[in-house]
N, C-alpha and C positions, 0 to 999 in steps of 0.2 A: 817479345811482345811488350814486356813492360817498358821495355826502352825508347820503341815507338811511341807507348801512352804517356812518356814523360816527355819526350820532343812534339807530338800532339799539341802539349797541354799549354808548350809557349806560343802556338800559333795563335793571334786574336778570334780571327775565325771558325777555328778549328775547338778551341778554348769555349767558345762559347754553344758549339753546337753538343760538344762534351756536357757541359754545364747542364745543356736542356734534357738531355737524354739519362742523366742520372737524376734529374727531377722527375720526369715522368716516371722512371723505375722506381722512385721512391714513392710514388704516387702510387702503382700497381701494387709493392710489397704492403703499404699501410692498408690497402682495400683487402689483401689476405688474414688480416687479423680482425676483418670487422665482419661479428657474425650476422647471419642472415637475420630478422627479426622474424622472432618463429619459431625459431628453431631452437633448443637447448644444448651449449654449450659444449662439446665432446661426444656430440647426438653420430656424427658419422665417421670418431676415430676408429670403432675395428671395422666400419665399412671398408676404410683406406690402407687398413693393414694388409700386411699379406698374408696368404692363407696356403698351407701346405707349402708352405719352404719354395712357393715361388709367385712371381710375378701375375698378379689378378687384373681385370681390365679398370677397376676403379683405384688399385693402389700405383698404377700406371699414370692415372692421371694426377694422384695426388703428388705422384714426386714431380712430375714436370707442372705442379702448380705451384712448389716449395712449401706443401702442407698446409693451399689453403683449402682443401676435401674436406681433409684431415678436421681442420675450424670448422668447419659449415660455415665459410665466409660468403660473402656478395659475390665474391670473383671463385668460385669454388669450382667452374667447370675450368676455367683458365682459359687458353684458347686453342684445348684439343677438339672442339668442334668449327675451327674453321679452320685447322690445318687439316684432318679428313674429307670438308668440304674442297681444300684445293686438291686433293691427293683423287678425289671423286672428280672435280670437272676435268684435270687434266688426262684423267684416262678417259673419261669423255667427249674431250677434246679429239682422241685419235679416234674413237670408235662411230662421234656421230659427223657427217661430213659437215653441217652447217655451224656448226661450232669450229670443225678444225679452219674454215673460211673466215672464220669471223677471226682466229688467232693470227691469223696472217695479214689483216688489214692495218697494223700496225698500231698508234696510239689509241686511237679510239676503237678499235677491237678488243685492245687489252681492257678498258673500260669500260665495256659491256661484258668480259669474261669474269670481272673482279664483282660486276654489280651482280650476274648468277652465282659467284662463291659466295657470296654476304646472304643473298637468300638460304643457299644452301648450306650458311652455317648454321643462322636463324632456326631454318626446320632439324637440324642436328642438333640443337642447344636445346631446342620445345624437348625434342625425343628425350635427350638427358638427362634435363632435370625433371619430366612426368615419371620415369624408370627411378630414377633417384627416391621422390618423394610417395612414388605407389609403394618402391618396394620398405621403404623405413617408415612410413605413416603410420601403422597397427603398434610399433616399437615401442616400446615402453619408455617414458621420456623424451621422444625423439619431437614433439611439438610441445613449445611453453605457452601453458595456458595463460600466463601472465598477460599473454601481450594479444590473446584471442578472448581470452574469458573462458569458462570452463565449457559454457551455454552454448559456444559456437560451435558449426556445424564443420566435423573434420575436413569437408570435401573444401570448405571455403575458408581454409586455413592452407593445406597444401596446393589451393591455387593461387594464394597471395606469394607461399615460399617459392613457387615453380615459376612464377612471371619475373620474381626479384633475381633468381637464380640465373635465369635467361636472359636479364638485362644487363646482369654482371659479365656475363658472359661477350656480351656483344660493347660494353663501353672498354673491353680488355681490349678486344678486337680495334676500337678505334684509337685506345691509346699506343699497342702497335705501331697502328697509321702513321700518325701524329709522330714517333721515332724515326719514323722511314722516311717524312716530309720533313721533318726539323734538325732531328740529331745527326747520328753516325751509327751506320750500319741497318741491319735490317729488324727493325723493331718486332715483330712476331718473334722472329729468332732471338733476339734478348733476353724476352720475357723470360720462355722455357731457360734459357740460359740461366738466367737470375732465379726461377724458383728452384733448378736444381743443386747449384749451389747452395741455396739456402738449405732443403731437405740435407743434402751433404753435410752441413755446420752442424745441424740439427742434431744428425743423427751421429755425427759425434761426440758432441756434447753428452747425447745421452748415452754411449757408450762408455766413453771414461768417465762416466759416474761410476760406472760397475767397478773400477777398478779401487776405487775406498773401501769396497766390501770384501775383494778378493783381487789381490795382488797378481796372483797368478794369470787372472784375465786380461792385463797387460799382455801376458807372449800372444794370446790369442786377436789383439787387437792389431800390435806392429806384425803378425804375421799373415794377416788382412789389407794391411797398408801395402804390407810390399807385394803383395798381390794384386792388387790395384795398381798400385805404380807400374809393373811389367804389362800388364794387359794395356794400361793408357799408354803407356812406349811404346806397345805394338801397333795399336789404333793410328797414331803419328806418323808411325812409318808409313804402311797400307795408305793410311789417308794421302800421303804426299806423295807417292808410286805411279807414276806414270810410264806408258810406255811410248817414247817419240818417234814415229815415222818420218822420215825425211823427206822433204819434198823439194823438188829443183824448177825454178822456174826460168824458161830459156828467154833471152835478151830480144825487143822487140823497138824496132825503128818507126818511131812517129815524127814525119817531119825531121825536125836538125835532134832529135834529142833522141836518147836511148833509153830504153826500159826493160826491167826484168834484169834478171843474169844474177838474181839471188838464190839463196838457199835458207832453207827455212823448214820446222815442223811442225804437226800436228801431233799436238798433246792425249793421247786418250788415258782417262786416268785408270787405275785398276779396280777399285770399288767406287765407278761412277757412279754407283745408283744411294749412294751414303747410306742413311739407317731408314730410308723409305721402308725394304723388303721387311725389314722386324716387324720395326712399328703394322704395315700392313698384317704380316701373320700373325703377332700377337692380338690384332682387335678380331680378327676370323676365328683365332682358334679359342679364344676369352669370350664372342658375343655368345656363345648358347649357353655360356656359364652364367651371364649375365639376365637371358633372359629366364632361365631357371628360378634365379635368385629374386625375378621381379614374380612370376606366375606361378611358379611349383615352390617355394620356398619350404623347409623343412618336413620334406617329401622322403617318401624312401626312391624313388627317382632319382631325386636331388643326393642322396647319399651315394646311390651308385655312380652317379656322374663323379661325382668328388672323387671317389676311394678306382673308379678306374681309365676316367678320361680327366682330372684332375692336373693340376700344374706340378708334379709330384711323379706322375708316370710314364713309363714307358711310350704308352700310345702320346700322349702329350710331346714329348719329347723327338720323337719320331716325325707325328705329321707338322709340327715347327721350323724340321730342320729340311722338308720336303718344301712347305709351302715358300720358306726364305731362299731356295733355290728357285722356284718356280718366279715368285717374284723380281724376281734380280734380273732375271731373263728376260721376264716381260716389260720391265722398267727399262732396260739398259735397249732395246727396241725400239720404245719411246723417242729416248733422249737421244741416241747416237745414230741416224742412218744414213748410210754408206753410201747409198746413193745421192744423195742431195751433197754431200761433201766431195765426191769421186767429180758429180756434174763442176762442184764450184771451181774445182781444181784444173779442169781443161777449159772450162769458159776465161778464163788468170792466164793461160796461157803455160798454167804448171803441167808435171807429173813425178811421178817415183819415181825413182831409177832403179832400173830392171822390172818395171811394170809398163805393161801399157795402156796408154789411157782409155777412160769409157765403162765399159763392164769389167774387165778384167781388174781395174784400179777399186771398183767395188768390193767386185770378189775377196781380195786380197784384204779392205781396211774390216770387210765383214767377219774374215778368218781370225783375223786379230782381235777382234770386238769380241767375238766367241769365246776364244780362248781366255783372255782376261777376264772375262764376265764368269766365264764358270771359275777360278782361281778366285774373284772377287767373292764370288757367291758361299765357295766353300769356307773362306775365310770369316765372311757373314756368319753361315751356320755354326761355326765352330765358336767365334767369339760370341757370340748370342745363348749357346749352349755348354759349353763345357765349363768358363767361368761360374755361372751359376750353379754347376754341380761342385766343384771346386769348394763356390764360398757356403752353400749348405752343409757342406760335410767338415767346415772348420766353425760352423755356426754353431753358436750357444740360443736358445729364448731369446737372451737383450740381443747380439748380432742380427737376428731375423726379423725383429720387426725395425730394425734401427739404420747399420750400417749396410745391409743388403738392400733394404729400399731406397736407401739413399745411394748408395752406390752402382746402383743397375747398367746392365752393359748398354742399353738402351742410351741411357742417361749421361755415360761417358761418352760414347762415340757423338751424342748432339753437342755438349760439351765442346770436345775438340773441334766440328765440324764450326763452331759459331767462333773458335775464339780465332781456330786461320783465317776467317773470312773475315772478320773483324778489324785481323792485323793488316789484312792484305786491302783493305777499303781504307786506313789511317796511311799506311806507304802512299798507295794511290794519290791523295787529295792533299799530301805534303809534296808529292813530286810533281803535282801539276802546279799545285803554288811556285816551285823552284822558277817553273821553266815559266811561268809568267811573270815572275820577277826580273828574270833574263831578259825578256822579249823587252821588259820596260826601259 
């Protein structure tokens, strides 16, 4: 990959679309350091910690922000309310028909489906930061009266922070845009990219400081690294796993010329559905924790959710690795179906060999799709869950609020998924250069 970004980097055009899209990143990380006004300074670091040795729906957001939660920055939601807003219309997309009509009209359908995700991140972001700012309002030090006076009335100090939060939110969202119309690659996907990284630096940083104080927390940290390192090998692999059907298309006479008489396959990968399934099970099985934390707050309620459906237990643990199945299932349904592929395939003039075409040629890619998708799914559950038992039980205090948030399996498989598609969008737009410097 780096060697693509070095051959990239001599292209004029190419050079400069680079240029623009590490300005804007540069733009987005300076907005994570800049806190809300309002707010006191480290007003929502154990908000963003993790609590009970695992992954919380707001420490979630804070690593895919690179720690700007963590601030109380402007940009503090990041842009996990408009990637739930897509992950909500495109399942709406299949369940209401006048939506799935409008995705099929091509350009200007897309642009009516991108202008209801913007709505619908908008009402996602209000929801956010009102949950955010209800539940830490009463906190002690969590609003600077510096900048309200002491005199003002709290409601209209956490409506000043909840509009600034919400706007951070949505200029994240346009500076995305603006990567995906100007730079290289897909600017949403960056972002996250670039704040986990960052949380990652971070949270090494803070690790080996531990190590001045105790030597010994070295083995525990390289024994972390390399733990990481084997699970992201693994991710790589899975990630690039395909399984290719063959497909034969028989030779077709138009006029003096001949067509067809190739051969050729279809890619279906084995974890098509990437890190959708988590991210989705982790906000299902985190919102009633969440809304606990905003309405029951230090509740004996609130204690037993902690101590027995908490991120910590059994039951937690159990309906995560159910729902990520469930999900994988109903995503991969979504994205791949059999029939619409089987049709394109006989209308080409193709088929399988030893299939026949029609139903049967369905039948057969849906068996395959099945099988992969459960094999994907399990491979979901298990790297979403077993890791994370893994690095708790080699975890000290500093590891758990540090190197395990920063490191999240979550966190690595987006990682990986941004930086192939990265590489593979730089090959792309160098080899269509080639072949138009040819044509010249």
């Amino acid at each position: 990959m780096f060697k693509t970004f070095y051959n990239a980097f001599k292209i004029k055009d190419l050079r400069k679309k680079i240029l623009i899209t590490l300005l804007l990143l540069f733009i987005y990380r300076l907005g994570c350091w800049i806190t809300v006004p309002g707010i006191s300074p480290g007003a929502l670091t154990d908000a963003a910690s993790m609590s009970d040795g695992g992954m919380t729906f707001l420490s979630l957001m804070n690593s895919i922000s690179g720690g700007a939660l963590a601030n109380a920055s402007i940009f503090a939601l990041g842009v996990s309310p408009y990637i739930s807003a897509s992950i909500i219309i495109q399942l709406l997309t299949v369940a209401i028909p006048p939506l799935e009509r409008l995705s099929k009209q091509g350009e200007e359908g897309r642009k009516k489906i991108n202008f209801y995700t913007r709505i619908c991140a908008l009402v996602l972001a209000t929801a956010q930061a009102i949950g955010i700012v209800v539940s830490y309002a009463n906190s002690e030090g969590f609003i600077d009266v510096r900048m309200f006076g002491a005199s003002a009335p709290i409601w209209l100090s956490c409506a000043v922070i909840a509009i600034i939060m919400i706007a951070g939110a949505m200029f994240t969202v346009w500076l995305g845009e603006r990567i995906t119309d100007l730079g290289v690659g897909n600017g949403l996907s960056l972002l996250i990219f670039v704040g986990i990284l960052s949380s990652a630096c971070t949270g090494l940083y803070t690790a080996f400081q531990g190590v001045a104080q105790d030597i010994d927390y070295l083995w525990t940290i390289l024994i972390f690294l390399a733990a990481v390192i084997v699970i992201f090998s693994l991710i790589v692999f899975i990630d690039s796993a395909e399984r290719k059907v063959p497909v034969q298309y028989a030779k077709q006479v138009k006029g003096r010329k001949m067509y067809g008489g190739q051969s050729t396959y279809i890619p279906i990968k084995v974890n098509s559905t990437g890190v959708i399934p988590i991210i989705f099970a982790n906000a299902i099985v985190t919102f009633p924790q969440m809304l606990i934390s905003i309405f029951w707050p230090n509740t004996a309620f609130a204690d037993w959710w902690t101590r027995y459906m908490g991120t910590s237990s059994w039951v937690y643990i159990v309906l995560t690795a159910l729902l990520i199945l469930f999900f994988a299932y109903f995503y991969s349904q979504i994205t791949f179906k059999p029939d619409d592929v089987s049709k394109q395939i006989q209308q080409n003039g193709g088929f399988i060999p030893g299939i026949r075409a029609g139903k049967p040629t369905a039948e057969y890619l849906g068996r395959i799709s099945s099988r992969l998708t459960l094999f994907g799914a399990i491979f979901l559950a298990f790297i979403a869950l077993v890791p994370s038992l893994v690095f708790n039980a080699l975890a000290t205090t500093t590891l758990d609020s540090t190197l395990i948030n920063a490191f999240s399996v979550t966190g690595l498989m987006i990682v990986v998924s941004v930086a192939l598609e990265l590489d593979k969008q730089l090959e792309a737009q160098m080899l269509m250069r080639n072949y138009r410097g040819f044509l010249k």
